[in-house]
Each structure stands twice: as structure tokens, then as C-alpha cells.
TORKOL-4160 file (C-alpha; in steps of 0.2 Angstrom, whole numbers, padded with zeros to 4 digits, m for minus):
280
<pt num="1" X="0022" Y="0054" Z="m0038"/>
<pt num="2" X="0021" Y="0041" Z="m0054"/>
<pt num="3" X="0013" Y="0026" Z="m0047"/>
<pt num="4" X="0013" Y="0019" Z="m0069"/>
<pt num="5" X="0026" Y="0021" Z="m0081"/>
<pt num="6" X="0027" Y="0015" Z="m0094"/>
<pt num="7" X="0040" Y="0019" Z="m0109"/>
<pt num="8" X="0040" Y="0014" Z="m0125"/>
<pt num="9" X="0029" Y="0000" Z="m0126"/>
<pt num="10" X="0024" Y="m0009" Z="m0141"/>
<pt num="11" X="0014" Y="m0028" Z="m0139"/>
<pt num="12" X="0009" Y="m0041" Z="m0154"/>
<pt num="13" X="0000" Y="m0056" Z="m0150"/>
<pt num="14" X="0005" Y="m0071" Z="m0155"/>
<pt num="15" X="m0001" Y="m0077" Z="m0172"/>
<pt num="16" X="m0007" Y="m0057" Z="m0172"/>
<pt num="17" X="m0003" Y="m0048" Z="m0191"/>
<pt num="18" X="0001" Y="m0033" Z="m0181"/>
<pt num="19" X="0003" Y="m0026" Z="m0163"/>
<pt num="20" X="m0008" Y="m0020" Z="m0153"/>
<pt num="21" X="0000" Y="m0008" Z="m0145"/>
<pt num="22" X="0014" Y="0003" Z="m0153"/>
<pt num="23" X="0026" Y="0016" Z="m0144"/>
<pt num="24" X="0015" Y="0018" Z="m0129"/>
<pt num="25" X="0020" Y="0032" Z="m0118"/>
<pt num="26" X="0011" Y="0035" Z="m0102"/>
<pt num="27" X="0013" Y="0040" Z="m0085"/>
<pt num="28" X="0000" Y="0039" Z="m0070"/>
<pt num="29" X="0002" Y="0049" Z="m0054"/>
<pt num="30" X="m0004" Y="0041" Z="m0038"/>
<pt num="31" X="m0022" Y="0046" Z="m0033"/>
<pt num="32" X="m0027" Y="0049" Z="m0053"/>
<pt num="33" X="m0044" Y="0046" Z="m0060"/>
<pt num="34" X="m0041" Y="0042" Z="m0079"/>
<pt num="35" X="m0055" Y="0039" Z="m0091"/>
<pt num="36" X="m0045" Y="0028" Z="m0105"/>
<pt num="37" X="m0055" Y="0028" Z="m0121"/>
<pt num="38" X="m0054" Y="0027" Z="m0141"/>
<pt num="39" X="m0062" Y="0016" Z="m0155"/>
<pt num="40" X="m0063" Y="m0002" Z="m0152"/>
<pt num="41" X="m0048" Y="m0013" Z="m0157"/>
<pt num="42" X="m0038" Y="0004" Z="m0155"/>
<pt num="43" X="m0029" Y="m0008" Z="m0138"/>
<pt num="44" X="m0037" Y="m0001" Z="m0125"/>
<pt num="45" X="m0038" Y="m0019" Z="m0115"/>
<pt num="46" X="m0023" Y="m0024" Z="m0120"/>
<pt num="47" X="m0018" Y="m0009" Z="m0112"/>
<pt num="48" X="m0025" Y="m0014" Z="m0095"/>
<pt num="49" X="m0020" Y="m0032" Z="m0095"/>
<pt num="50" X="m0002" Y="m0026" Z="m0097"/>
<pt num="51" X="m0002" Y="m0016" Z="m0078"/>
<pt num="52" X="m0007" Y="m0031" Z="m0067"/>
<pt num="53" X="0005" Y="m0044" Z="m0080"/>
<pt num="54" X="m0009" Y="m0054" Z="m0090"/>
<pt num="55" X="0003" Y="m0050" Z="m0104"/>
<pt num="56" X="0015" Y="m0055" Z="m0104"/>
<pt num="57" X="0012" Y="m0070" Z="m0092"/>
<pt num="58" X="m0004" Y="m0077" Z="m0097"/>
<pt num="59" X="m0007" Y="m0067" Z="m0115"/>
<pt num="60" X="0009" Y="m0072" Z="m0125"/>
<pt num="61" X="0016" Y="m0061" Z="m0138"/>
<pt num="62" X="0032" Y="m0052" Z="m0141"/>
<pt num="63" X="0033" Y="m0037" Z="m0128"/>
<pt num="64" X="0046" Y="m0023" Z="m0131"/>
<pt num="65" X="0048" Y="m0006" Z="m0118"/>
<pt num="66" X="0046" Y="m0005" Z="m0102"/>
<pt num="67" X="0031" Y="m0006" Z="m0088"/>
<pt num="68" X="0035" Y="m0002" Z="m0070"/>
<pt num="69" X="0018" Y="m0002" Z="m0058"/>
<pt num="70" X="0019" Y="0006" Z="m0040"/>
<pt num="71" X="0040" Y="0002" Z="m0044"/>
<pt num="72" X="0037" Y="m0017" Z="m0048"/>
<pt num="73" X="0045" Y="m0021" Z="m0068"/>
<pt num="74" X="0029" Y="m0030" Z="m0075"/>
<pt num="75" X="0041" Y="m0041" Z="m0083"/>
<pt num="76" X="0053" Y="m0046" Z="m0066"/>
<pt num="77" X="0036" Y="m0054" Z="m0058"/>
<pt num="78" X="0021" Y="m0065" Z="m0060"/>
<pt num="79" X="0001" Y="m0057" Z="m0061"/>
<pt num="80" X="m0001" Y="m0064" Z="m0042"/>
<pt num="81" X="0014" Y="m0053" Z="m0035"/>
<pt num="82" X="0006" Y="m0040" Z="m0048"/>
<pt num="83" X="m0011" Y="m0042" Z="m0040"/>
<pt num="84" X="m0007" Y="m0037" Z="m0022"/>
<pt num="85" X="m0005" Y="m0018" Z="m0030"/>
<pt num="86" X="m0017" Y="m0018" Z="m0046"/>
<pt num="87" X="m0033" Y="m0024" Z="m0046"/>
<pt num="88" X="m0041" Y="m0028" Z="m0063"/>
<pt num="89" X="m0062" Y="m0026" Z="m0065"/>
<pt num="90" X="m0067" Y="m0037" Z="m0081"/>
<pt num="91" X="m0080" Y="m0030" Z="m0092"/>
<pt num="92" X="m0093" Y="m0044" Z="m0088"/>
<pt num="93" X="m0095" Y="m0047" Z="m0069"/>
<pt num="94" X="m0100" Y="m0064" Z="m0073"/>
<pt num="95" X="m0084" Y="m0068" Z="m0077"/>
<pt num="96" X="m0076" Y="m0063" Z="m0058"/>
<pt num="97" X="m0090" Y="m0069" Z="m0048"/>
<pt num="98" X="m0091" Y="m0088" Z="m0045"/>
<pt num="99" X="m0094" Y="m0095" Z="m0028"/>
<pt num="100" X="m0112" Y="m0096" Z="m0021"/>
<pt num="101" X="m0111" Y="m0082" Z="m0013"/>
<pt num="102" X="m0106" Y="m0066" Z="m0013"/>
<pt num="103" X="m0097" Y="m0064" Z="0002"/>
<pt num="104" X="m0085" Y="m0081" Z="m0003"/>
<pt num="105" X="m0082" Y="m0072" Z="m0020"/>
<pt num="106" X="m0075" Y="m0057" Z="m0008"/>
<pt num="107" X="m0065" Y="m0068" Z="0002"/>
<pt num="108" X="m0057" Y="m0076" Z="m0010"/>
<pt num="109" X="m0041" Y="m0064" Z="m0014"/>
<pt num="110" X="m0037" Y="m0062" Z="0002"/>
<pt num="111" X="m0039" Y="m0080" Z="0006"/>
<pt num="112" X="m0026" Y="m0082" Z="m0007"/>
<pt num="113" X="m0014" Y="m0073" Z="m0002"/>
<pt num="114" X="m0014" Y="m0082" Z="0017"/>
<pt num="115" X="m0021" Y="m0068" Z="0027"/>
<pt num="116" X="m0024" Y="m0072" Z="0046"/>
<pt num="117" X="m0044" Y="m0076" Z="0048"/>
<pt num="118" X="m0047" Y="m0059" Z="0058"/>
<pt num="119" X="m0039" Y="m0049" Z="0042"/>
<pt num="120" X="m0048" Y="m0059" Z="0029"/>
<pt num="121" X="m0064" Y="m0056" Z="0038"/>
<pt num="122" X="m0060" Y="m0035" Z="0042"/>
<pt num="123" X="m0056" Y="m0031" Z="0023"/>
<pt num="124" X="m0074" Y="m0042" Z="0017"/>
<pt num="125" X="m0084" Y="m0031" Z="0029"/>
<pt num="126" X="m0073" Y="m0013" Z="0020"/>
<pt num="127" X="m0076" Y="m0020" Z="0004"/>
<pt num="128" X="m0093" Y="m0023" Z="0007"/>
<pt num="129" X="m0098" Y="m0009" Z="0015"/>
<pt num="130" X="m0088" Y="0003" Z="0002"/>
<pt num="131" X="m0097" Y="m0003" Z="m0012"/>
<pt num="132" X="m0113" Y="m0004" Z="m0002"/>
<pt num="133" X="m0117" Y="m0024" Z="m0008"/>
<pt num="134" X="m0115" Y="m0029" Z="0013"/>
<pt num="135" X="m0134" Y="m0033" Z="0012"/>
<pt num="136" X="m0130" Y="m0046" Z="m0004"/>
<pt num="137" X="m0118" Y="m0054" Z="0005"/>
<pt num="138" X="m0127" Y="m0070" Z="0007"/>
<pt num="139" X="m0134" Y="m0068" Z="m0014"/>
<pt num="140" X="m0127" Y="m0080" Z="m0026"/>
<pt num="141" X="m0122" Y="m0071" Z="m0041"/>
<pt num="142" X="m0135" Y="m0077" Z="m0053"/>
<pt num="143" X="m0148" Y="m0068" Z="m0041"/>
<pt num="144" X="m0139" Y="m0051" Z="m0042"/>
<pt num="145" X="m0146" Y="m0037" Z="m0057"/>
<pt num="146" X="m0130" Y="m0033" Z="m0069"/>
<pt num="147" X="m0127" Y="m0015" Z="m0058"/>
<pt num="148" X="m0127" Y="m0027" Z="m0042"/>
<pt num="149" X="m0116" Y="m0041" Z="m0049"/>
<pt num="150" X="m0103" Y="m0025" Z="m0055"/>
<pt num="151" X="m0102" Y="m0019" Z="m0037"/>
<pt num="152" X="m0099" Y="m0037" Z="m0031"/>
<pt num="153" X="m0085" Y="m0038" Z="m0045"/>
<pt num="154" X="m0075" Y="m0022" Z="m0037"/>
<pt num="155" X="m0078" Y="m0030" Z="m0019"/>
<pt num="156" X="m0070" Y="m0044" Z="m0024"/>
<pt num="157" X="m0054" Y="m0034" Z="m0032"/>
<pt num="158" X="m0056" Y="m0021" Z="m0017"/>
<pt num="159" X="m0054" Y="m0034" Z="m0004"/>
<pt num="160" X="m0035" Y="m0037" Z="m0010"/>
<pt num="161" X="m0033" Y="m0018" Z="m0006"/>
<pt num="162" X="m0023" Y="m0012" Z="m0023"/>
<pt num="163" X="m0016" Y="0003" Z="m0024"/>
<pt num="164" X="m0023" Y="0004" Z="m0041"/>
<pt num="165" X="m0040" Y="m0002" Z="m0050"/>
<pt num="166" X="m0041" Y="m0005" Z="m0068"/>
<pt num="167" X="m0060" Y="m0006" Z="m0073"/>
<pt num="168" X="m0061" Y="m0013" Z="m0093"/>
<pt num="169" X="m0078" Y="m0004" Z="m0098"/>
<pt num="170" X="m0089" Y="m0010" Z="m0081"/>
<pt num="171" X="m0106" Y="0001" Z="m0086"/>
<pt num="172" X="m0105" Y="m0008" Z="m0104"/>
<pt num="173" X="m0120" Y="m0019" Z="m0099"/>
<pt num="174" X="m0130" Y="m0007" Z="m0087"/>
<pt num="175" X="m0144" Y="0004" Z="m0092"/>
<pt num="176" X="m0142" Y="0023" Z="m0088"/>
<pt num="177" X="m0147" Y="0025" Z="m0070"/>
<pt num="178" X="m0136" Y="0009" Z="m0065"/>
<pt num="179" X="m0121" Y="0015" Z="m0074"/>
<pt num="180" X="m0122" Y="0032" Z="m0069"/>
<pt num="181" X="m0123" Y="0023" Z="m0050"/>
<pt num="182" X="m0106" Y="0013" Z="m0054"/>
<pt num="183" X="m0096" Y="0024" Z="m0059"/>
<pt num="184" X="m0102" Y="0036" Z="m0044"/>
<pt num="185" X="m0096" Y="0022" Z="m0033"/>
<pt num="186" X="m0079" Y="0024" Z="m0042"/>
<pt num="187" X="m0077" Y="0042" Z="m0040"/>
<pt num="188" X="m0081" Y="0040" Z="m0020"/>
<pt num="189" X="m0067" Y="0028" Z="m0020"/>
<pt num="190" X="m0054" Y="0037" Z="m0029"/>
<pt num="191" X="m0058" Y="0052" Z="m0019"/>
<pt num="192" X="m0061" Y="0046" Z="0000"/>
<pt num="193" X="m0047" Y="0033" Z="m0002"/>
<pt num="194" X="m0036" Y="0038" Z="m0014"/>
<pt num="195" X="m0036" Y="0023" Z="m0026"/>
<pt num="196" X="m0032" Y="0028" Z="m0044"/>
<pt num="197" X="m0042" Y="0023" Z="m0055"/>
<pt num="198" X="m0039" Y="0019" Z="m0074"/>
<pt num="199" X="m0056" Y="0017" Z="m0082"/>
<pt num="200" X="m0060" Y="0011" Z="m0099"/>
<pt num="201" X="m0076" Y="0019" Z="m0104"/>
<pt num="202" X="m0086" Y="0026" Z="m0120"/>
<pt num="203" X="m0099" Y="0032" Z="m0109"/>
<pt num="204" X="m0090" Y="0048" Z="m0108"/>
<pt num="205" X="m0105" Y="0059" Z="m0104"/>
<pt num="206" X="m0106" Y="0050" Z="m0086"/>
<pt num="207" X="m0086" Y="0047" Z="m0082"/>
<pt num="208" X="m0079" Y="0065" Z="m0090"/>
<pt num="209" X="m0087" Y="0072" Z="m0074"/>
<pt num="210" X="m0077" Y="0063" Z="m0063"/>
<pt num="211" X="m0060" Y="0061" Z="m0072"/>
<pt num="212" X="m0044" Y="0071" Z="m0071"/>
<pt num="213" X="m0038" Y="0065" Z="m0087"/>
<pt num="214" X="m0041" Y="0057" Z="m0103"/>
<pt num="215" X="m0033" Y="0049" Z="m0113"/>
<pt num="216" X="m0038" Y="0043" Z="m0129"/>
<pt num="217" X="m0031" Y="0030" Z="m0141"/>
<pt num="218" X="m0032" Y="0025" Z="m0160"/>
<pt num="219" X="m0024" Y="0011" Z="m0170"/>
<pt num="220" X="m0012" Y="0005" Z="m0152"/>
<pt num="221" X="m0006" Y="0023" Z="m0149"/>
<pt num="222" X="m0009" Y="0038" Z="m0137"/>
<pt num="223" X="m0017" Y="0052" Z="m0149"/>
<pt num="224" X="m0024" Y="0065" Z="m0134"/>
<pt num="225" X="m0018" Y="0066" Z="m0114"/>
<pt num="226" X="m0023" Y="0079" Z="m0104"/>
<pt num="227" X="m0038" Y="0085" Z="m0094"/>
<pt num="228" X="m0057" Y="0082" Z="m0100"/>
<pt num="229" X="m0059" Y="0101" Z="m0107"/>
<pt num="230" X="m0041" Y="0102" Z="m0116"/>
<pt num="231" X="m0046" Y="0083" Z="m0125"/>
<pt num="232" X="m0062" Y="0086" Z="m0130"/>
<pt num="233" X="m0058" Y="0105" Z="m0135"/>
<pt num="234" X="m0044" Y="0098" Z="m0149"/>
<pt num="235" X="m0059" Y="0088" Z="m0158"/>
<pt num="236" X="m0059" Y="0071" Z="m0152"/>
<pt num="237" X="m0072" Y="0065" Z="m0161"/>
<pt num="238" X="m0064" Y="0066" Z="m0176"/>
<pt num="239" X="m0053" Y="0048" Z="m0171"/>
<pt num="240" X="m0071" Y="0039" Z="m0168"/>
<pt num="241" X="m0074" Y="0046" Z="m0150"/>
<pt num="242" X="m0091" Y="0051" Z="m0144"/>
<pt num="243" X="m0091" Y="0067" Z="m0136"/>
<pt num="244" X="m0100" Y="0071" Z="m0122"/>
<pt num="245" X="m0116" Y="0082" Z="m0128"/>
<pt num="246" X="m0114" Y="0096" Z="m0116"/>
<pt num="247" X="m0096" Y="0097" Z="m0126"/>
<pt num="248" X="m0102" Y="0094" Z="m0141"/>
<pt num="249" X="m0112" Y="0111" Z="m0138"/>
<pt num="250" X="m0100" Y="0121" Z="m0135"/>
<pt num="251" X="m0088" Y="0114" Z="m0149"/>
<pt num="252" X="m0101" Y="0118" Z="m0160"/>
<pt num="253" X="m0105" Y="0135" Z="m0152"/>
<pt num="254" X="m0085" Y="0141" Z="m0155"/>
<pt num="255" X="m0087" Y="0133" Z="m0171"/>
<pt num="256" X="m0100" Y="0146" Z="m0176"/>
<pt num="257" X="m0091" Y="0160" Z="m0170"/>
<pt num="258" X="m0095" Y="0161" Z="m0150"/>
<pt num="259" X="m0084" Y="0165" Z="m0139"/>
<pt num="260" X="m0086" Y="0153" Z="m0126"/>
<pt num="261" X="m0074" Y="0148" Z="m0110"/>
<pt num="262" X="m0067" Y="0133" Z="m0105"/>
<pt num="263" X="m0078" Y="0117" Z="m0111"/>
<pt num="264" X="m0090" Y="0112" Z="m0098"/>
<pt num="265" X="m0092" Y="0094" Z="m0090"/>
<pt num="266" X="m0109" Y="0093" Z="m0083"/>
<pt num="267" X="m0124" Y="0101" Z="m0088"/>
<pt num="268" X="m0123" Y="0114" Z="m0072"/>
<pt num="269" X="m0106" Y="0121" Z="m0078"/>
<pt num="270" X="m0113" Y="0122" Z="m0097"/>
<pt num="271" X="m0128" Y="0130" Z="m0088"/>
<pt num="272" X="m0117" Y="0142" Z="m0079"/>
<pt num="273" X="m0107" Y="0146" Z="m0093"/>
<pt num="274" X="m0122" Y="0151" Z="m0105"/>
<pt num="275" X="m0129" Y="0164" Z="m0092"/>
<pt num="276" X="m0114" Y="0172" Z="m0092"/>
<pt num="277" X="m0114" Y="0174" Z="m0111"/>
<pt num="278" X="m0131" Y="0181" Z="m0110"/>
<pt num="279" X="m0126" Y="0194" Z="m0098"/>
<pt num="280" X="m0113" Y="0199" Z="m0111"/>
């Protein structure tokens, strides 16, 4: 079922030379994982802002097409209304997290939309503990590593109990190991509660694993949809995308004349898939 729709879109800024976005098509089935990725400028978060209504209704421009969101027209309703279903993780956690403590900046959404006290205090304790951040709950932001202050930042959009989360490039300013930890907190929440999950990310080595799609942009358009093996088979790298090495490999294996299966995601599957040649 199509929880995203959205047809024909194209979006130029105001004062802008040219859109942003031109003649997007894209539709998102409930309980996705999509990794949303491309060159920079190529629109990706202006993409994003247009699910949960920051354009048109804060980021004003000239908006043509059609969005729907979990059957809401973007358009017919304000980023508060929108907010209840989409939840929007910014790129620097900095910018989501600014009451003293963690546990205020969790209870804020839900606060605003005049939940009952009991309620407000149930979904901080799941967000908390869903993320695993309940022992930074008395923490002030500034007291939290970048990995920690991330975590914190999808509490604080978990709380509000969207049906979707939006995450504009989270692991951007983590090292490795922490990025690698985020985005695992991501997968276990697309899977275990069935969020969908539209992530922005060039660190495709790490999220390809997780995703059931990809899609990649260039210049404001949709060049590649489909799952990570078919993407990153049709050369992707070609449109300024970095491929993930292990599908790198094997690109240039067939390249050279092997005859190699589908493309492999993780390093096991790759590991898999080279035995088996051997054995042949």
C-alpha cells in the first residue's frame, strides 16, 4: 500500500534561476527502507522537506504536481497537521535539540500536540528506550558525542509516533563506528515497527545493506529506482555516486569478463559469491 505519492513534481525557490526539483515521480509503500542518494545540489532535501510541508509552507517557491503523504495533499495542510505522520531528522542534531535536557527535548512534540500527561510521559520512555539514549535523559545536549546527540534527535521525532521518518544525511558528521551504530538503530526500527524510513545518505557502503530500495537523483530528477543490486548494476557511479566497494568489485569483475550473480551488499554475500566461482 503507497503511503508517498507523489506525481509530477517540480519546485523552484523563490529568487532561484531554476528548480530544484523537476517532474518528480515517486511512490513509497508503507514499511519501505529507501536510501535516497545522488550528487549534491542534485535536490535531495528539497525532496524531503516537501513530505512533511516545509515547502511549500515555510520554504516558498512556485510548486507544480501533486504530493499525498499517508493520504493527506501536502498542499491542503500545514507542517504541524503534516508532522503527526512524518517525522523529519535534520542533518545536524544541533539543530533539533534545545532544552537542557534530553528528556524535555523528547517531550516536546508530544507536549505540542496536548497529549494527556500519562501519554506524553509513555511515548518518552518508547522513544527512549528504542533508541537506547534512556540513560542520557538527564544530559543536556552539549554533553552528548555527535552519535549520542543523533540518537537523541530521532527520540525526539520518534516520540510524535510518525508513520514515516525522513532522515536528511544523519551519519554526515559521525566517524565510522558511530555511523555504522545509527543507521543500525534505523534498520531495527523499520523492521521491529514498521516505520518507513526514507534516508538520505552517501555513505552507501553502510545503508545499501539495509535498504529495499534506492533511488538516485541528479540535476532535480529521478535517474535509477529499484533495489540496491539492480541500481548499482546499471553503473551508478557514472551520475557522481559512490558505489559501495564490495559493488564496485564485482562491477569490475563482469567488466572484465566474469560471470558473476547478482551484486552482493555486504562483504559475507560478496564472500559467498566468490567461493562459489572458485568451485566452478
Amino acid at each position: 500500500m503507497a503511503i508517498v505519492e507523489i506525481s509530477n513534481l517540480t519546485f523552484t525557490y523563490v529568487g532561484a534561476d531554476k528548480p530544484s526539483l523537476i517532474e518528480v515521480n515517486m511512490t513509497v509503500d508503507e514499511g519501505e527502507f529507501i536510501v535516497l542518494t545522488g550528487p549534491s545540489g542534485c535536490g535531495k532535501t528539497t525532496l524531503c522537506r516537501c513530505l512533511n510541508g516545509l515547502v511549500p509552507n515555510f520554504y516558498s517557491g512556485e510548486l507544480r504536481g501533486d504530493i499525498v503523504v499517508c493520504g493527506l495533499k501536502v498542499r491542503e495542510h500545514t507542517t504541524s497537521e503534516l508532522s503527526k505522520h512524518v517525522g523529519l531528522v535534520f542533518q545536524n542534531p544541533e539543530n533539533q535539540l534545545f532544552s537542557l535536557s534530553i528528556e524535555r527535548d523528547v517531550a516536546f512534540g508530544p507536549e505540542n500536540l496536548g497529549l494527556p500527561r500519562q501519554e506524553i510521559r509513555r511515548r518518552v520512555e518508547w522513544a527512549l528506550e528504542a533508541t537506547g539514549t534512556a540513560h542520557l535523559r538527564d544530559l543536556a545536549p552539549y554533553e552528548l558525542s555527535g552519535g549520542q546527540q543523533q540518537r537523541a534527535a530521532i527520540s525526539t521525532v520518534l516520540a510524535m509516533q510518525p508513520k514515516i521518518i525522513v532522515l536528511d544525511e544523519p551519519t554526515s558528521f559521525l566517524d565510522p563506528k558511530s555511523a555504522q551504530e545509527i543507521l543500525e538503530v534505523i534498520a531495527k526500527l523499520n523492521k521491529e515497527l514498521e516505520i518507513t524510513v526514507i534516508l538520505v545518505e552517501h555513505r552507501l557502503d553502510l545503508a545499501s545493506q539495509h535498504a529495499d530500495r534506492v533511488i538516485v537523483m541528479e540535476g532535480g530528477s529521478i535517474r535509477l529506482d529499484g533495489t540496491p543490486p539492480e541500481v548499482y548494476g546499471e553503473q551508478a557511479h557514472l551520475i557522481g555516486v559512490g558505489l559501495p566497494k564490495v559493488a564496485l568489485l564485482f562491477h569490475l569483475l563482469r567488466r572484465d569478463g566474469v560471470k558473476v550473480g547478482c551484486t552482493p551488499m555486504t562483504v559475507g554475500e560478496a564472500s559467498r559469491e566468490l567461493k562459489r566461482l572458485l568451485v566452478e
